[in-house]
C-alpha positions as CSV (number, residue, x, y, z in Angstrom):
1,X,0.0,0.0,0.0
2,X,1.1,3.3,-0.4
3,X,1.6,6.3,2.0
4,X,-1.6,8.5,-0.5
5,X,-4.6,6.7,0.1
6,X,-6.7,6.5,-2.9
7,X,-9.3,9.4,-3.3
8,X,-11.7,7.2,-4.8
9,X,-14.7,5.6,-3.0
10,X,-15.6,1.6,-4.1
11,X,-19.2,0.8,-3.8
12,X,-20.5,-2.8,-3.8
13,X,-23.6,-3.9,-5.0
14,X,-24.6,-7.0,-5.1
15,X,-27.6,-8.4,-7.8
16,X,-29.5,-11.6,-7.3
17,X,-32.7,-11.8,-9.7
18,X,-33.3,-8.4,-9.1
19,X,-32.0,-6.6,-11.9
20,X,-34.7,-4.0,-12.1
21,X,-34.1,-2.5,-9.0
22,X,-30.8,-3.0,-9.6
23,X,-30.5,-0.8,-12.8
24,X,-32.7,2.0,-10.8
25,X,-30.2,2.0,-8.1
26,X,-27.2,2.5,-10.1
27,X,-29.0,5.1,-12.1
28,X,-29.1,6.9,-8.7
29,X,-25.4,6.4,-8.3
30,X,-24.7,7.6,-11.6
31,X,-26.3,10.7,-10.4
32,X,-24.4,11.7,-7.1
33,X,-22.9,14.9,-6.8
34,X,-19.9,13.0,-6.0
35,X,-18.7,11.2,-8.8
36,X,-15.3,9.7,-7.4
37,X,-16.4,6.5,-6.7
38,X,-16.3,2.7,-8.5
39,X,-18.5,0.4,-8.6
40,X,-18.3,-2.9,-7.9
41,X,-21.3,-4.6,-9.5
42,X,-21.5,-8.3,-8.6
43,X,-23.9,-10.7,-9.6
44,X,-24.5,-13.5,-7.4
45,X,-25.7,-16.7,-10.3
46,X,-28.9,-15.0,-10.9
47,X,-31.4,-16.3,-13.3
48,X,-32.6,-15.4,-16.7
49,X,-29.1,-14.1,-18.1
50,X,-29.4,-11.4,-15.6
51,X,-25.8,-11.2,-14.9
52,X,-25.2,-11.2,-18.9
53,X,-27.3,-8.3,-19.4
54,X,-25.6,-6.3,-16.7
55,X,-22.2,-7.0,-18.4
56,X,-23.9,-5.7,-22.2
57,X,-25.3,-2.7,-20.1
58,X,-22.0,-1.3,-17.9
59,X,-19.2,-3.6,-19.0
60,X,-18.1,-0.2,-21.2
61,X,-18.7,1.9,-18.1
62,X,-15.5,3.0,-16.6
63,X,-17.6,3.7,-13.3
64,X,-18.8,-0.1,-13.1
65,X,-16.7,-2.9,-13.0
66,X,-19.3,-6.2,-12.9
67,X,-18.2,-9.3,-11.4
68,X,-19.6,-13.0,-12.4
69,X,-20.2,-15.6,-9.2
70,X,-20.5,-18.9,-10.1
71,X,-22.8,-19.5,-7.7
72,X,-24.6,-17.4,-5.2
73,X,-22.2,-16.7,-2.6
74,X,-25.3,-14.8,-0.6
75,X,-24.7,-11.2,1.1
76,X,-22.1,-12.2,3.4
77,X,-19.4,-13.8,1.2
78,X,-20.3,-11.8,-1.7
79,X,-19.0,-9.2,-0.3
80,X,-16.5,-10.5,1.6
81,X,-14.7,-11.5,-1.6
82,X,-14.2,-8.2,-2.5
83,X,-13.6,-6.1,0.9
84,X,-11.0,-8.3,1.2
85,X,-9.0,-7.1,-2.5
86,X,-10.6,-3.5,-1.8
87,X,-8.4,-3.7,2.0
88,X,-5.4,-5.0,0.3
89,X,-5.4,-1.8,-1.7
90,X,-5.2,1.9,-0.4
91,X,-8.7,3.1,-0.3
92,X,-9.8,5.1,2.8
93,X,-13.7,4.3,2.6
94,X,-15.4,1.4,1.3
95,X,-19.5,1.6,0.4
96,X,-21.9,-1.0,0.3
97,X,-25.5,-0.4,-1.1
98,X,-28.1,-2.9,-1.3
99,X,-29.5,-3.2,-4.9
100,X,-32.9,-2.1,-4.0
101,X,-31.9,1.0,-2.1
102,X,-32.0,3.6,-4.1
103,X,-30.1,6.9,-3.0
104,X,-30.5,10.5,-2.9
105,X,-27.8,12.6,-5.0
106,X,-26.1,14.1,-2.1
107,X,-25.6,10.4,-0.1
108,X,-22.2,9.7,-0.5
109,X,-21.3,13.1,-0.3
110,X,-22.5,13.2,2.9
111,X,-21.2,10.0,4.4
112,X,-17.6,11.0,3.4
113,X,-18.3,14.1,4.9
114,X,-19.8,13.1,7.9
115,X,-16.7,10.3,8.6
116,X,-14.3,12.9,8.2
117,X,-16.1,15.4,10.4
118,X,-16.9,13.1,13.4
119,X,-13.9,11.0,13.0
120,X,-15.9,7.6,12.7
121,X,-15.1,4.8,11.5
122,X,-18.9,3.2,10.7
123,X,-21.2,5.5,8.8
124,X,-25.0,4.5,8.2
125,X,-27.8,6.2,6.8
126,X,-31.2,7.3,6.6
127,X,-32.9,4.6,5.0
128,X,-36.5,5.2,4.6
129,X,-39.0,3.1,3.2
130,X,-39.5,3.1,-0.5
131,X,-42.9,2.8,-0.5
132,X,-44.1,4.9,2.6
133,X,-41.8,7.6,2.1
134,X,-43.0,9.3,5.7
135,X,-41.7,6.0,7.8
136,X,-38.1,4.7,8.5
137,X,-37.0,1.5,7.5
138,X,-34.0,2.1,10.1
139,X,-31.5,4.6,11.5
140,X,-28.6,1.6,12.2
141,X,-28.8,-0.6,15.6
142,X,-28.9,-0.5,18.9
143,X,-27.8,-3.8,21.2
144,X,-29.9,-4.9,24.1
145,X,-28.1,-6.4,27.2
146,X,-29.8,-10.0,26.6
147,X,-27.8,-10.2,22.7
148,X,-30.9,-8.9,20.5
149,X,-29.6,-6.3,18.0
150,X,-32.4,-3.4,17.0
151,X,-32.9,-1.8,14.0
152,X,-33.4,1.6,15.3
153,X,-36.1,3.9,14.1
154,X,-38.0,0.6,12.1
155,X,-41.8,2.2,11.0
156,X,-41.1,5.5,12.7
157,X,-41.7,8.7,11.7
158,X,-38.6,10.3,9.4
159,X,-38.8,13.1,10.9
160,X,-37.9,11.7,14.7
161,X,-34.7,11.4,13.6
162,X,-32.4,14.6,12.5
163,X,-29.6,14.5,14.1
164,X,-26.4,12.9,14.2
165,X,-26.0,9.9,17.1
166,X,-23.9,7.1,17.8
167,X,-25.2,3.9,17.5
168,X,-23.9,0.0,17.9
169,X,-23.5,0.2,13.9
170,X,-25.5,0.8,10.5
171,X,-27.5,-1.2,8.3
172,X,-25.0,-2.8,5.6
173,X,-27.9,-2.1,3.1
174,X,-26.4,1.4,2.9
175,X,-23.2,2.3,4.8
176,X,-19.6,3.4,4.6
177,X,-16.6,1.6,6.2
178,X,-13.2,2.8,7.0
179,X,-11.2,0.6,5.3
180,X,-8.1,0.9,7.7
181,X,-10.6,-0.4,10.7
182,X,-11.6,-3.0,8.5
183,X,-7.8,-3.9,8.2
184,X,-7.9,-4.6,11.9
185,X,-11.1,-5.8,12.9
186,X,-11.5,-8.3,10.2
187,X,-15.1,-8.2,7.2
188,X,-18.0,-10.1,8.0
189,X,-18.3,-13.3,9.9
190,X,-18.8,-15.7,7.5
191,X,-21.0,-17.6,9.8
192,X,-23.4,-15.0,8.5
193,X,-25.1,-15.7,5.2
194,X,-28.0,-13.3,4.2
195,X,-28.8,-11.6,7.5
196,X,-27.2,-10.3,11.2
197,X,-23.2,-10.0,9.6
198,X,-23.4,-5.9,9.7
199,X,-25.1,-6.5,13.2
200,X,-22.7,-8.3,14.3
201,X,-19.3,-6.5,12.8
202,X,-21.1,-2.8,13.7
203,X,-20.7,-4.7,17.6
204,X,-16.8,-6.4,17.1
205,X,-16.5,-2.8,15.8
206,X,-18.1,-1.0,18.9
207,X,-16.4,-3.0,22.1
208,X,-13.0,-2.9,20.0
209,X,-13.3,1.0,20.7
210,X,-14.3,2.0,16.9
211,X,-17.2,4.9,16.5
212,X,-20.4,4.0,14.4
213,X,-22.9,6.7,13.9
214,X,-26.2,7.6,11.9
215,X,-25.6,10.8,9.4
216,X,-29.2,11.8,8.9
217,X,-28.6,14.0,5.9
218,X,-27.3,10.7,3.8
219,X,-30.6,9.6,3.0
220,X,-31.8,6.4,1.3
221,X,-35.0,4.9,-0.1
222,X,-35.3,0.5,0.6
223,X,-38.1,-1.8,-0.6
224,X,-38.0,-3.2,2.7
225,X,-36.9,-7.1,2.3
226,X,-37.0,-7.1,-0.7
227,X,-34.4,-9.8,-1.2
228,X,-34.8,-11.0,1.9
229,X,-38.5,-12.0,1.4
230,X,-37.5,-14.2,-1.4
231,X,-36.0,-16.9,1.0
232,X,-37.7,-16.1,4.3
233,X,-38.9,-19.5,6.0
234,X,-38.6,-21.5,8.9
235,X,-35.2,-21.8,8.7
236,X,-34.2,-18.8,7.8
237,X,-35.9,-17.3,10.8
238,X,-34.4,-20.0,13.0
239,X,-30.7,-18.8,11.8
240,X,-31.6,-15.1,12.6
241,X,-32.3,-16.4,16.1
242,X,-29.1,-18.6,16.5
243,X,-27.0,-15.7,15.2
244,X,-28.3,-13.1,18.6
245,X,-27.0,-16.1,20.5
246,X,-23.8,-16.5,18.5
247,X,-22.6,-13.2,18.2
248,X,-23.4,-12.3,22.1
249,X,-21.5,-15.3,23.3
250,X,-18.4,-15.0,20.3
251,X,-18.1,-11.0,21.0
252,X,-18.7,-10.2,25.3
253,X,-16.2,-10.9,27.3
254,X,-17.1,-13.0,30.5
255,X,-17.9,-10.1,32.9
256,X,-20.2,-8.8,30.8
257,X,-21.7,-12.0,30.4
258,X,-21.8,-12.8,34.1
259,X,-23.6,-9.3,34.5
260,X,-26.2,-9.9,32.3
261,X,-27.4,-13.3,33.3
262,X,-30.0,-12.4,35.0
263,X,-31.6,-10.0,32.5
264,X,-30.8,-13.1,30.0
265,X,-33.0,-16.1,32.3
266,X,-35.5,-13.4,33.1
267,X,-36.2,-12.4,29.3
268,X,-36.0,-15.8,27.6
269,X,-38.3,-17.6,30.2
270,X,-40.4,-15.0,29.8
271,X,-40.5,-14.8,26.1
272,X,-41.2,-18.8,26.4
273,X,-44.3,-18.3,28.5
274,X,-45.5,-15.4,26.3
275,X,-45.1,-18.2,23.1
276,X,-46.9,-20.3,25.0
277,X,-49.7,-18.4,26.4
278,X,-50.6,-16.6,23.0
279,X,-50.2,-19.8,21.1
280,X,-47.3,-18.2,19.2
281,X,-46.7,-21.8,18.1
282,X,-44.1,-20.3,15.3
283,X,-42.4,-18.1,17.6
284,X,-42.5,-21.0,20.5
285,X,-40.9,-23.8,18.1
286,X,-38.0,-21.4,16.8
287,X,-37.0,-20.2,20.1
288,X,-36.7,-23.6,21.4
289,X,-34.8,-25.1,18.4
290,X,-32.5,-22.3,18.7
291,X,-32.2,-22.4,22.7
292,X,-31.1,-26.4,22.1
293,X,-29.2,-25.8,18.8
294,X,-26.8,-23.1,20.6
295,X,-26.0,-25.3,23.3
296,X,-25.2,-28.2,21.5
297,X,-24.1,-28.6,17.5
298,X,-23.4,-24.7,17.9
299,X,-21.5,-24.4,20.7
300,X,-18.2,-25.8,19.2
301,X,-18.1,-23.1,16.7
302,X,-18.8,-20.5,19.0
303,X,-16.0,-21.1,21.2
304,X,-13.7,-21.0,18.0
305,X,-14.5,-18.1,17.3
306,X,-14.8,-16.4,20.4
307,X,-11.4,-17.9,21.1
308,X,-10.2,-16.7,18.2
309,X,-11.8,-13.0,18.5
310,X,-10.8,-12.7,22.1
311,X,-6.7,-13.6,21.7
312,X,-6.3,-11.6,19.0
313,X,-7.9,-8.3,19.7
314,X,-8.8,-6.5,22.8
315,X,-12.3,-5.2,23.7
316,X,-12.4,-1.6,26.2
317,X,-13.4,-2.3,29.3
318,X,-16.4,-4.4,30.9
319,X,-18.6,-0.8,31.9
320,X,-18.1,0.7,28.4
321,X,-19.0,-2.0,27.0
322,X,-22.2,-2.1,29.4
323,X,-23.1,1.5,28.9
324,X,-23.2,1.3,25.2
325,X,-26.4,-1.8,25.6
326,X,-29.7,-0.5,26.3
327,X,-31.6,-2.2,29.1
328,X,-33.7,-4.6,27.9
329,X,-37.4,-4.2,30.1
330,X,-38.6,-1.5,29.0
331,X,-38.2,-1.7,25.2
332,X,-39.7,-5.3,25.5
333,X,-42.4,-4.1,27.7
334,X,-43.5,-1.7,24.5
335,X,-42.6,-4.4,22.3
336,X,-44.2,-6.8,23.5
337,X,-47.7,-4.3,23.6
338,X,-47.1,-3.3,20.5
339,X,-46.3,-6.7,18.6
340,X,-48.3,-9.6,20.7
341,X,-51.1,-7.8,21.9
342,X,-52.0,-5.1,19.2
343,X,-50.4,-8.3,16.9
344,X,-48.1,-5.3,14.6
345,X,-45.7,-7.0,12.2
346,X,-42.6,-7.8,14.7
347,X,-39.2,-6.0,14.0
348,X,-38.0,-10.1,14.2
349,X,-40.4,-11.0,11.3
350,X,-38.7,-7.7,9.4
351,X,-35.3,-9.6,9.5
């Protein structure tokens, strides 16, 4: 690498039968007001020669460079592949943009900007649904102290949030990442497949004393799940569950751990009786498979990795680490009004 990093931005997107949405959002990209940037257009074995058709369309465009898979590597190792070239070379910010979000001129701008200014290291966006324009889709996350990680803002109002705040990391849908703390801290878990990696590397990011905020003025438009709905099922709800348990026990070190049992018995037996009393048979069946899946078949690989995360990097200390989770009661007390009595879409069934 050389000592002048390289002034221009890579931005991966990733296409998977979705080439509509796909050509609107890098018609949106085309259109920012700042044009340093390359993109790296990958499509992950879609069907219908939809990977052909994006090499006729941008293969002449020097601002596109489109990459083939073989198969579909999913969102995780699809973009590992390339975050790990893009940290080899001497780019300061890497981009990723989900294919069906859809930004506003000024977005890139502003995350750039807003990295600089605040000196962070994680930069996410406004991303606000594409087809209720007044509502959120989310704001980046928040971490409970029993392992759930929150998209923050889901269905609210745009307008609640205006201002810049730190957060426990952004949405991967639409975020810039230092490439230097990448370096570090590692790319995504490849555990991960199509949901929970950018939760969980927003956290390694956050107890290995990194800064991660929301820049409200980079704003983008998401067809909520879009590509998420086209492989949501039991099992893929399942995994989204057995990822909160592996990511809390791989990341937090044993104090925190020890601190937080209580809050941890106290919220899963409760959520277990709530399953069971509302005939949440769904909801009942996943928790358990994942309670017993943890502790047994899982539980080899996450004391690998959290053996290998712990030797070789060291989190800040057990009370930061604390203060930075919100306290679990009270947002499950509204949540659970909200979602099991007035029976609202869950922000789990959003994942």
């Amino acid at each position: 690498m050389t000592s002048h990093l390289n002034k221009i931005t890579p931005v991966i997107v990733l296409n998977w039968n979705g080439i509509e949405d796909t050509v609107e959002c890098l018609n949106a990209m085309f259109a920012q007001s700042h044009q340093d940037f390359l993109i790296y257009l990958v499509d992950n074995a879609s069907d219908n020669r939809e990977g052909e058709k994006l090499v006729e369309s941008y293969s002449a465009n020097p601002k596109v460079k489109v990459i083939l898979n073989d198969e579909n590597l999913g969102f995780t190792r699809g973009n590992n592949v390339l975050l790990r070239q893009i940290i080899e070379e001497d780019f300061e910010y890497v981009a990723l943009l989900n294919n069906d979000a859809f930004p506003e001129p000024t977005w890139l701008e502003n995350l750039l900007k807003s990295a600089k200014h605040h000196n962070a290291q994680m930069v996410g966006c406004k991303m606000v649904s594409y087809f209720h324009k007044s509502q959120l889709d989310n704001v980046g996350h928040k971490m409970l102290n029993t392992a759930e990680i929150i998209p923050i803002g889901y269905m609210e109002p745009i307008e609640d949030y205006n201002d810049v705040q730190e957060n426990m990391g952004p949405c991967a849908g639409a975020a810039l990442y230092s490439v230097e703390m990448l370096r570090k801290i590692g790319v995504f878990d490849e555990y991960f497949d199509t949901g929970y990696e950018d939760a969980e590397i927003g956290v390694r990011a956050n107890i290995l004393g990194y800064k991660t905020i929301f820049e409200p003025s980079a704003i983008v438009y998401h067809k909520i799940s879009s590509s998420v709905d086209k492989i949501r099922n039991y099992d893929y709800l399942k995994k989204i569950q057995l990822n909160i348990f592996y990511t809390y026990f791989k990341l937090m070190p044993w104090p925190v751990l020890l601190i937080n049992i209580p809050s941890f018995l106290f919220k899963y037996g409760s959520v277990l009786l709530i399953d069971v009393v509302f005939v949440r048979k769904k909801f009942l069946k996943i928790m358990l498979d994942s309670i017993k899946t943890t502790w047994t078949t899982e539980r080899p690989v996450i004391n690998e990795s959290r053996k290998e995360f712990l030797s070789n990097h060291q989190p800040i200390s057990t009370f930061a680490i604390l203060k930075k989770m919100d306290f679990f009661l009270w947002f499950d007390i509204k949540r659970f009004w909200k979602f099991v009595v007035l029976r609202k879409k869950t922000t789990f069934e959003k994942y």
